[in-house]
Each structure stands twice: as C-alpha cells, then as structure tokens.
LUMTIPA-344222 format. One record per residue: x, y, z of N, C-alpha, C, O in turn; residue in three letters. Coordinates in steps of 0.02 Angstrom, whole numbers, plus 50000, padded with zeros to 5 digits. Example, Ala and Ser with C-alpha at 12.3 -4.5 7.8 and 13.67 -1.06 7.14 Angstrom:
<atoms>
506604971650390506154977550390506604983550390507124983450423ala
506424988850354506844994750357506455000250394506705005750402ser
</atoms>
This chain:
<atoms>
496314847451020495694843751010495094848151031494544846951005unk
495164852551070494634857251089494394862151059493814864051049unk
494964864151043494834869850989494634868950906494414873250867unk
494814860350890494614857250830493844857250847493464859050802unk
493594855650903492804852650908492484859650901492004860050862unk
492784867650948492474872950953492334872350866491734872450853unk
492804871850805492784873650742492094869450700491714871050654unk
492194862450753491674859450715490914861250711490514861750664unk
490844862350812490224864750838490084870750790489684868950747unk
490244876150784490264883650752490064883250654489854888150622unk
490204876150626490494876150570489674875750533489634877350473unk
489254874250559488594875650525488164881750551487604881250576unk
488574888050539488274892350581487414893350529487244889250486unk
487074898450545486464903250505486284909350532485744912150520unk
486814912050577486784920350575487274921850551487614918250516unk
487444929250570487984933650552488594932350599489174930350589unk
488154934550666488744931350724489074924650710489664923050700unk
488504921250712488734912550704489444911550658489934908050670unk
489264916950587489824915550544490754917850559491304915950540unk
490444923050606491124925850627491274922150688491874921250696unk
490864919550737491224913850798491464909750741492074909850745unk
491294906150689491484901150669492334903950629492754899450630unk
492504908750606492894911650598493564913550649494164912950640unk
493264915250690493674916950776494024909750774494624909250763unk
493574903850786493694896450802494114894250743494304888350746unk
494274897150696494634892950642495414896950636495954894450619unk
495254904450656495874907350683496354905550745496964905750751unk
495874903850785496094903250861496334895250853496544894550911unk
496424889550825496564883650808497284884050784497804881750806unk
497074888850717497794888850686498314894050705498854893750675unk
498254898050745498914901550799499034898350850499584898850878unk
498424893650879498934887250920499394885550873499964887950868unk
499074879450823499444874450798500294877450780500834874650792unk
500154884250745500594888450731501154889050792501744887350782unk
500954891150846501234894950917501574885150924502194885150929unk
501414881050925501914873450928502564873850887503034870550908unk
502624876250849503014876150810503184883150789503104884950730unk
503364886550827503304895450781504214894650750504724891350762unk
503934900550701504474901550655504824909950674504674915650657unk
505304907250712505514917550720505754919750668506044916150627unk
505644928250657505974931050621506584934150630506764937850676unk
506954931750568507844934250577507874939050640507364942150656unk
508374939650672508534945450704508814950950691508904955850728unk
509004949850612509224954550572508754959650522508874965550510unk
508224955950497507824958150477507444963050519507394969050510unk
507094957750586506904961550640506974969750675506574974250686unk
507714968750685508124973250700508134980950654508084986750675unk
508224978150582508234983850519507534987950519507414993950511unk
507094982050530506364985950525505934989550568505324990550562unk
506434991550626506254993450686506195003450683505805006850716unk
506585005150648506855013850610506085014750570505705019550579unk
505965009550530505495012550492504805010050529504375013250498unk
504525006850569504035002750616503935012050654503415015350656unk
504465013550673504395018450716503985024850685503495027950704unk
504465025350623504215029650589503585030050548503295034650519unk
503495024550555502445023950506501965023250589501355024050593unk
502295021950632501755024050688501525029250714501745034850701unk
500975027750759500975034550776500465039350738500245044850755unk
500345035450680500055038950650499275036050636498985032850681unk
498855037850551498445033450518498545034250459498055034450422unk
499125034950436499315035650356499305031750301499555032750246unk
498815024250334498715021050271498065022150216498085018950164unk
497565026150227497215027950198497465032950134497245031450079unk
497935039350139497775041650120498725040350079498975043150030unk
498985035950119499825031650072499575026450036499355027749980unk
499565019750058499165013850013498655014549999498575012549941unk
498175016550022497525019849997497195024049955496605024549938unk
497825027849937497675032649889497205030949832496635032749821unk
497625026949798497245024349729496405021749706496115020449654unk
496215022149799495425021449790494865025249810494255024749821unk
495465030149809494945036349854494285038249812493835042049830unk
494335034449752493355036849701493095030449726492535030049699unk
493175025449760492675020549789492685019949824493195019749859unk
491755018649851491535018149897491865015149967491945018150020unk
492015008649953492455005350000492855007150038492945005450096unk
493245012349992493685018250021493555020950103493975021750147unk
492895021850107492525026550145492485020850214492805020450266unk
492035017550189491785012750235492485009850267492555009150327unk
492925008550227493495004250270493915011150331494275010550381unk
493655016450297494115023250343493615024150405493835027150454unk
493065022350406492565024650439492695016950516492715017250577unk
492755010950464492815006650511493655003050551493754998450591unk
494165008350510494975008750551494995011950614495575013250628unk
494515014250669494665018850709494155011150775494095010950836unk
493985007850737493885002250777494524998350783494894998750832unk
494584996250752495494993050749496154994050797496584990750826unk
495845003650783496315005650836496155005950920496445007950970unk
495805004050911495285004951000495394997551032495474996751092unk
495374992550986495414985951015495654980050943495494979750884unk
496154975550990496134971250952495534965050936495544961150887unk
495184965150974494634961950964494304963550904494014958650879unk
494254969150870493964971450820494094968150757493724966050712unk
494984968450770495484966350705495284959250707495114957050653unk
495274954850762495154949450740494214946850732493974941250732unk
493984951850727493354949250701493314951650630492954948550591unk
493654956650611493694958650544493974950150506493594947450465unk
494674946750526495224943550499494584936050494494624931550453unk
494224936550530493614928650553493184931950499493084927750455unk
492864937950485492344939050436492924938050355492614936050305unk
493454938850349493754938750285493704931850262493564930350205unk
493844927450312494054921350280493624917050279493774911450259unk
492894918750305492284916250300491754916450237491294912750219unk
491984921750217491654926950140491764920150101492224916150112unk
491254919250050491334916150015491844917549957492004912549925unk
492064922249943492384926549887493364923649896493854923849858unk
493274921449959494094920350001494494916449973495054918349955unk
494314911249966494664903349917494894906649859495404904649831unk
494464913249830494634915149761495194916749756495644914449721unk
495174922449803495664928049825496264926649854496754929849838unk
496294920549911496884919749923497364915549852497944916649834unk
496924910949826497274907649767497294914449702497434911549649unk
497234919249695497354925049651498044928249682498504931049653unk
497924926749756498584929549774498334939649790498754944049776unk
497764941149813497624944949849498064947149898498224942749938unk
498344953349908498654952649985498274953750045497914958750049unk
498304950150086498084950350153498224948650210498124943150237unk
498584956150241499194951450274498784952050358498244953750382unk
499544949150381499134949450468499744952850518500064957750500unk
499814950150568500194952350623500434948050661500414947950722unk
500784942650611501244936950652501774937050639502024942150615unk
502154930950652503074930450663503104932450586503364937850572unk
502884928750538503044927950457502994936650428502464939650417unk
503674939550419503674946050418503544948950351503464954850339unk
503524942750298503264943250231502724945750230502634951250204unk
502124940950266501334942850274501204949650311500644952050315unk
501764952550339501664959850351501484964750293501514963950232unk
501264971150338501424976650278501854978850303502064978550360unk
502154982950229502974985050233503054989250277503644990350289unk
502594992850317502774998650382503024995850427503414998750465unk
502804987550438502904985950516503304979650501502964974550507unk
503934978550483504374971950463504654972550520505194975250510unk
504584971650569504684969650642504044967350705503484969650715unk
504294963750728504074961550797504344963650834503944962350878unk
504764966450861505094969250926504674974550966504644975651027unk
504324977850908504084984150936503064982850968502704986551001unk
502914975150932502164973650927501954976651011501864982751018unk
501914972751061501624975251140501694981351160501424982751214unk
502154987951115501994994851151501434999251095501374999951035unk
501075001651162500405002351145500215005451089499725003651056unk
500625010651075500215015951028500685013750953500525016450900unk
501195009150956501335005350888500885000050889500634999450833unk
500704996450926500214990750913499364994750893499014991050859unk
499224997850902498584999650881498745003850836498235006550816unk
499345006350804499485010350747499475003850685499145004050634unk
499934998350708499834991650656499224990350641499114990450580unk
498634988750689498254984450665497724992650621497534992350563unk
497634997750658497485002250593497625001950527497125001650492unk
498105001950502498545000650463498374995150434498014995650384unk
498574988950455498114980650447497634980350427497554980350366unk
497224980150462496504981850467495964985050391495564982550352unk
496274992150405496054995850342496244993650260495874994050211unk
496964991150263496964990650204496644981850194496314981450142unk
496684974450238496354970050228495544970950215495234968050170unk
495294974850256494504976450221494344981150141493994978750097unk
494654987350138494674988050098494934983050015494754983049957unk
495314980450046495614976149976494964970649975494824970149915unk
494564966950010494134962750001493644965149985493354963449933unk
493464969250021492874973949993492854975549922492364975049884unk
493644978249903493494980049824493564972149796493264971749742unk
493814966949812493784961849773493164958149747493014956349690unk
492754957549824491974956349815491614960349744491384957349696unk
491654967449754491374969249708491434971349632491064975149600unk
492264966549601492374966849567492324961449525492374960849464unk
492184955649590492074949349556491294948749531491134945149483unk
490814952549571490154950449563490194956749493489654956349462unk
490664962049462490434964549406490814960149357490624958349301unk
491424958449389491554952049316491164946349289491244943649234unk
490634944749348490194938049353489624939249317489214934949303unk
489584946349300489024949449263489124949449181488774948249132unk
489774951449194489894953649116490084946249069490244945949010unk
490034941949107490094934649078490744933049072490934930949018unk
491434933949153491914932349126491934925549178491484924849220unk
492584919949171492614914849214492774919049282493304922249284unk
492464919249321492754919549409493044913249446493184913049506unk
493114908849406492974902349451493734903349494494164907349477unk
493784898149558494524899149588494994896149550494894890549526unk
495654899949541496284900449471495954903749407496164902149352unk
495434908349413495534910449340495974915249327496254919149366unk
496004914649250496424919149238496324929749255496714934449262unk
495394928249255495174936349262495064936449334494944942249350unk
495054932549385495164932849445495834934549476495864938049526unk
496244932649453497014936349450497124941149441497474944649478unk
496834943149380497164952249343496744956049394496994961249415unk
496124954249418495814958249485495934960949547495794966249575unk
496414952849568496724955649631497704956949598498124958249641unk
497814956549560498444961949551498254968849547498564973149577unk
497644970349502497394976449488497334979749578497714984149599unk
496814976649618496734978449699497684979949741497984984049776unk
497754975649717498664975049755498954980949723499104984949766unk
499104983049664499364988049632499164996349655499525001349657unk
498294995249675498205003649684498295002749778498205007249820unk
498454996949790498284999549876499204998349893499324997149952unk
499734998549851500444999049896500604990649879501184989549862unk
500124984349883500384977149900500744975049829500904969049827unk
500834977349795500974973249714501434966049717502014966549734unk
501234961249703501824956149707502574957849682502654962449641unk
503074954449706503694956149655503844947649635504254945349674unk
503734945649614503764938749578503984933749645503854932549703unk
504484931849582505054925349626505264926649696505274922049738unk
505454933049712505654934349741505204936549821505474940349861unk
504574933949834504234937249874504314936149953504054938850002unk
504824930649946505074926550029505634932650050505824933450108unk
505834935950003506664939150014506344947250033506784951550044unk
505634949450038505374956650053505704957150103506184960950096unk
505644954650158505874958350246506654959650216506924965050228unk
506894956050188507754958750166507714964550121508104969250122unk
507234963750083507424969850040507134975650064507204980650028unk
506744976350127506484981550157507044983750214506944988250255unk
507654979750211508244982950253508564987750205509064990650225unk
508324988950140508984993250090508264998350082508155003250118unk
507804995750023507275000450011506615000950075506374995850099unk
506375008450096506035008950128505405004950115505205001050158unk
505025005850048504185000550027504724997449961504975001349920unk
504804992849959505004989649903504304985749831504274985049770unk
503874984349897502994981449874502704989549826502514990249768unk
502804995349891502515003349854503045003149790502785002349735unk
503595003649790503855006749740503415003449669503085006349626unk
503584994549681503214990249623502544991749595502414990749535unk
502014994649648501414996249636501575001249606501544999249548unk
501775008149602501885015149567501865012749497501475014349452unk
502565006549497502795007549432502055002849375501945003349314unk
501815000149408501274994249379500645002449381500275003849334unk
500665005149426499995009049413500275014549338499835015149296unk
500715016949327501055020149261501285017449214501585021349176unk
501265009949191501135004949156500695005149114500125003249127unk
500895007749049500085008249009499695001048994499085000048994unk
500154997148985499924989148966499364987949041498954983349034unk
499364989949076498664987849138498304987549105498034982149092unk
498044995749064497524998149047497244996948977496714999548959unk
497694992048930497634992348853497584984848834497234982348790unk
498064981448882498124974748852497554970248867497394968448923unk
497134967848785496674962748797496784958148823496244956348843unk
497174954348838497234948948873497204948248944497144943148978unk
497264957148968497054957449045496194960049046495874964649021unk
496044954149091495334954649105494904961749105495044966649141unk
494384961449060494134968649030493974970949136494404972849176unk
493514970149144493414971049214494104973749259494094979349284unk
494414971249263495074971649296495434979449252495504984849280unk
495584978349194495784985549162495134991849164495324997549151unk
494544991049176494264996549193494354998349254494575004149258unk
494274995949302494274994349378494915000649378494805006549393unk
495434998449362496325002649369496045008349324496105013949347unk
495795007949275495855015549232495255021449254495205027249234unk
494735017049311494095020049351494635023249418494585029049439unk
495215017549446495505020449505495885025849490495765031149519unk
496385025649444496845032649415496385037149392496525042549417unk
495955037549359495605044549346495405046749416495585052049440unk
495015042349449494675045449501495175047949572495015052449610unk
495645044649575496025047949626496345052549601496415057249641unk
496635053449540496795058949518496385065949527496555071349553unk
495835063849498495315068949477495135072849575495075078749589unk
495095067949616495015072249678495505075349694495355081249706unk
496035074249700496705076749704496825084249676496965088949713unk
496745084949611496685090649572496025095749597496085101849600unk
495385092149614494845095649641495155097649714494865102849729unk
495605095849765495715097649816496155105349806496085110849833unk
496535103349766497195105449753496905114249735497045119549763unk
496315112149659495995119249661495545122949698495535129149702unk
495165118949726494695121649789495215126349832495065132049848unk
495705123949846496225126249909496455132849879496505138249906unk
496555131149821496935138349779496235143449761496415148849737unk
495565142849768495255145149761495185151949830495235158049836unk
495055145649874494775146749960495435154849961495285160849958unk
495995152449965496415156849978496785162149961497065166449995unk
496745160949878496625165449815497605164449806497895168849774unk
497975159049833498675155449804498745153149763498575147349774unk
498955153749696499085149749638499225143949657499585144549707unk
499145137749644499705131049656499995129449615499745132049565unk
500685124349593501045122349547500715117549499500515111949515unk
500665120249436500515116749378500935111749294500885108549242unk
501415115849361502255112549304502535105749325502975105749369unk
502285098449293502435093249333503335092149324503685087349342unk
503535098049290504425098849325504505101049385505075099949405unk
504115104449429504285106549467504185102149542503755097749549unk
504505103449578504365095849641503885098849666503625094349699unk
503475104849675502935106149686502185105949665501685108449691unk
502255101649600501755098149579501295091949619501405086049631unk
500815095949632500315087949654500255089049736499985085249777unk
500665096849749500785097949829500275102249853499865101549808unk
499935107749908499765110749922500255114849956500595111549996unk
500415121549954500925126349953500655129850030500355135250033unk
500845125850088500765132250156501365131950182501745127350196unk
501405141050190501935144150205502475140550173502595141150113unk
502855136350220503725135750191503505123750213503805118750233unk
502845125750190502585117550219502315114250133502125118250090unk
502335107150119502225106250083501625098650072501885093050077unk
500975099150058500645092450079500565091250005500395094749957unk
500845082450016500865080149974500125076849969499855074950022unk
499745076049900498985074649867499065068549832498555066549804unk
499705064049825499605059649770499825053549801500125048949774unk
499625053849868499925046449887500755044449875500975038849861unk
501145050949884501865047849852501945046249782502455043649760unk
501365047949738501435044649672501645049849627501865049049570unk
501545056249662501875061949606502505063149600502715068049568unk
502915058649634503765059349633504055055249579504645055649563unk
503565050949548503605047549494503465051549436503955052749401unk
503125053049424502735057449385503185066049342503235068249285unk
503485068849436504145074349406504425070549385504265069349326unk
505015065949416505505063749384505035062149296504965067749270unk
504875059249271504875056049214504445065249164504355064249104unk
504345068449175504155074549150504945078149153505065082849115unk
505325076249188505945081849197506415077649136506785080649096unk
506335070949139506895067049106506615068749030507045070248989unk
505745068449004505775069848942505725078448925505905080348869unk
505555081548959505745087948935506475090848942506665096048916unk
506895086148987507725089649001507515096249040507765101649021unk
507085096149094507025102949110506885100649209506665095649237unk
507145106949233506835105349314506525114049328506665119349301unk
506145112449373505925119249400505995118949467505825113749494unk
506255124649508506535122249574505925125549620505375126049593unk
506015127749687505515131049717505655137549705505225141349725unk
506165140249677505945147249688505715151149607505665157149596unk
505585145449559505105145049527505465147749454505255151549411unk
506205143549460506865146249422506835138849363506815133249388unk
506835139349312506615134249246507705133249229508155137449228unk
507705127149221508715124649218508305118749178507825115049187unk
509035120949103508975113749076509585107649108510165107749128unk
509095103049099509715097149111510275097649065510265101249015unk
510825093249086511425094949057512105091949096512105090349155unk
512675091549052513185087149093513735090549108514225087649132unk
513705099349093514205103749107513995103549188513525100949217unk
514645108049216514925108849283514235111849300513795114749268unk
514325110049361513575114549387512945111049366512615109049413unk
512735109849316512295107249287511995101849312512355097049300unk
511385099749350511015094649352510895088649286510475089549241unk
511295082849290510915077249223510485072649256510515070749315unk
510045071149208509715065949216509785059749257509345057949297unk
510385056349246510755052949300510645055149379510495051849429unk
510775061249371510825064049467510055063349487509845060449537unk
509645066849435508965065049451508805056949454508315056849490unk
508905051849440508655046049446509165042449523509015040249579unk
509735043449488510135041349580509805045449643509715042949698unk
509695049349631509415056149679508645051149710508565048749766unk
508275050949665507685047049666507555039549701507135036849736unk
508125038349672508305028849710508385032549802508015030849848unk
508995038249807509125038849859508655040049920508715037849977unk
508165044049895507395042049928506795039849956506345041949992unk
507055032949914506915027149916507015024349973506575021750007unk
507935024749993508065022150043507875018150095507285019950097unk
507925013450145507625013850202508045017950253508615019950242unk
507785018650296508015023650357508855021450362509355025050365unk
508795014750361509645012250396510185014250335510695017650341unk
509835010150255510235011050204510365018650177510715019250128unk
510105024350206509945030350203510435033850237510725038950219unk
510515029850303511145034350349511695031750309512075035650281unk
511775024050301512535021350284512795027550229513305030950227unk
512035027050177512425031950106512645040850135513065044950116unk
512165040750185512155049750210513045050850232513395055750224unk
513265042550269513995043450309514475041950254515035044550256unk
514315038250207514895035850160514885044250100515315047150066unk
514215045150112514475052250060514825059550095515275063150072unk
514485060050151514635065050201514225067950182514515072550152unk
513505068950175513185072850157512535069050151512525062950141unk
511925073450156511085071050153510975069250090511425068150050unk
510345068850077509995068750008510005073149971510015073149909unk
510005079750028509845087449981510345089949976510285095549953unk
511045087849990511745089849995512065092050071512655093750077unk
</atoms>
C-alpha cells in the first residue's frame, strides 16, 4: 500500500526528475509484488549458464558483439559513452530501466515485442551472456551484467524512438500493434544479437545449455536474409533502417581494416574463403571486425565457390576424397562453434578431440 501511494503521489510528475522518481516508484512496487511470489530459475538451467556468465564477464563486449550492427548510428555512441555509468553503480541501471518505461514510445515497443531485458529470476528476460543467477552479487560479474544490460536496453530504445518519429513522418501507422511498428523493433532486435525465435521463446535458457547465443545465431541469419531488405510488405522505414545498419557497419569495418593495413604497410585478407577475412592480422593474433558476423559470411563463400583458403594462404578445393575437406565438415564444424561451453566439452570428450582436431 505504500509503495502503491509513492506511485500515485509521483504519477503527475512536470520535470525530468519527477518523471524518473515516478518510474523508480513503479519499478520498486512491482519487484515487491514480484519478490511475494518469486519464480526461481531451474537449477539446471542456472547451473549450465554459469561457464558462459563467466566467460562474457569481465569484460564490455557488448558494444562492439550485439552492438555491432549499429555502429553508423548515432545512438551507438551515446549508449557507449553512457555504459561506464552502469558499471560504477547500480543506481544508474535503474534510473536508466524508470526513464525506459516512462518514454512515451514504451506501450509501443513492449507490444512490438522490442527486447528489453533486465536482471531478475525470469532467465528468458536475460541476455544470453548471463542465463544465470548464481553468479549476480560477485562484484565484477554484477557490474559486467548490468554494462551489458544497460547498453544494449538504451541503445535499442533510443534507436526505436527514432525510428518511429521517421516512420510517423513518412505517413506510416505507428499506432500500438501496428503492423510497421513491429518490422521496426524486429529490424532493432536483429542488428543488436535479441532476434525473437518464435514459439519457442520460454524454452531460450534451455537452449542456451546446448548453443552458446541461440537469440545471436537467429539475428545473423535474419541480418543475411535478403527478404528484410526487399519485401514490400515489410515496413519501408524498417527495411531502410537494416539496409542503412549493414552498409554502415560494414563500411567502418572495412575503413578500419584498411586504415590498419595502411598505418603498417600489412596487406590484410581479402578472400572471404579465407577465415581471415574481416580480421586484423597481429603477429600470430587475430581481431575479429564483424561482430562474429564474418563466420557466416566464409562459410557461405566457401560452400558456393567449393573452395577454402587456410592461414598459410594455401587455396584446397572442397571435395569428398580422403583427406579432402566437404562441405558437410564445414557446416558441422560451424554448428560445433556454436556450442555452449558445457555442450562443447561433452562433444570435445565423446570425440576425443577439440574443434580444431
């Protein structure tokens, strides 16, 4: 009852602050009401997602992993500029989570099915790095999450805001359930890692015990999807938006890639057979430029030319004689990658052997 009245008092705010106490108060209500009744997550699930939790901490790799795809907008910037608050305090994250759901733009977005997740029991509404709770109270994974959190929930609103006020221009329906309000935030979900997978979206924390991003893989395959970019029936706004994000992250990528080969006077790899495509070449080190998205990209260049190029810069056609790499090994090879950490050892012990042999 107290915390209903804080929501009421707060609920006619007319500042900025005002709007985010009133926000705080509508959060802070519903993780009580929530915390009465909490819902744990499996202990199995929990448990599985603890290998890979470990392994995305520690770091700030969602900018430049889920993030990739927006590195030509602005938003981009501003949300990287304002993740290093996130990580300093949780207070931050939850004034960010009180300014989201205050926006007028929100009703749209959550009924479009926007992702925007958080940092509770419900391991769905996670992002796929952190499908556990076990690990939330030690320090430098908990401020690695809400980085992580954080950056990609602002960024994804941020670009939604301003995709709705150019669809609202060009005279399409925005209203909440439209149909071009949808193709907007799939389009946002697709370049930042979140892509829906249909029916199936309750069963993610399980399927993140076999595949490491099961959400990333779906986004890759939707961003190399020519139908995003062609089919009239997806909102004109929404198909420029994706064909503005792939040129432009591309296009920096390639500007990095040659600047670097300039600076140092190193050729870099231009053969998208070769797994060194899309990389920057130091010493015996290899940085990857495409957000993970150029492993898509060899494979499907190797499968239609029948050709691989290895590192030591040796051209083999595919083929099903002895010795011979087929197509097949390249796509199982590819799934195997995929892996998550746990389903990765089982296959490493049942084969006797790694990924790379």
């Amino acid at each position: 009852a107290e915390l209903s009245n804080i929501v009421s008092e707060t609920k006619n705010y007319t500042t900025e602050q005002g709007r985010i106490d009133y926000g705080r108060a509508k959060i802070e209500l519903s993780d009580y009401v929530n915390s009465l009744n909490p819902k744990k997550a499996s202990l199995f699930t929990n448990i599985a997602g603890i290998p890979r939790t470990l392994m995305a901490s520690l770091d700030l790799s969602a900018p430049l992993n889920q993030g990739f795809g927006m590195l030509s907008r602005k938003q981009f910037y501003t949300s990287l500029v304002n993740m290093f608050k996130y990580v300093r305090s949780e207070n931050n994250l939850k004034n960010l989570q009180a300014d989201i759901i205050t926006r007028p733009t929100y009703k749209q977005a959550k009924k479009a099915g926007l992702r925007l997740t958080d940092l509770g029991e419900k391991l769905e509404m996670r992002e796929e790095q952190f499908m556990s709770t076990i690990l939330d109270k030690v320090p430098g994974i908990a401020a690695s999450q809400r980085a992580y959190t954080g950056f990609l929930n602002k960024l994804r609103m941020d670009v939604f805001d301003d995709l709705i006020k150019k669809a609202e221009l060009s005279g399409e329906d925005v209203n909440v359930g439209s149909r071009a309000v949808e193709d907007i935030a799939n389009t946002i979900n697709n370049f930042t890692g979140g892509a829906r997978v249909g029916k199936i979206e309750g069963a993610v924390p399980a399927l993140n015990a076999v595949f490491f991003s099961p959400r990333k893989i779906k986004s890759t395959l939707e961003i190399l999807n020519p139908r995003n970019y062609i089919d009239p029936k997806i909102s004109k706004t929404a198909r420029k938006a994706a064909l503005r994000n792939l040129i432009g992250s591309l296009a920096i990528s390639a500007s990095i890639i040659e600047l670097y080969s300039l600076l140092t006077g190193k050729p870099q790899e231009t053969d998208p057979t070769s797994s060194d495509f899309g990389k920057i070449k130091v010493g015996n080190s290899r940085i990857d430029l495409t957000g993970g998205n150029g492993t898509y990209m060899i494979l499907l260049s190797r499968l239609l030319k029948q050709k691989i190029k290895n590192q030591k810069g040796e051209v083999k056609s595919l083929g099903s004689k002895i010795g011979q790499t087929s197509g097949f090994d390249l796509i199982s090879q590819a799934i195997r990658y995929k892996l998550s950490p746990n389903a990765s050892l089982l296959v490493d012990i049942l084969s006797d052997s790694n990924a790379i042999g």
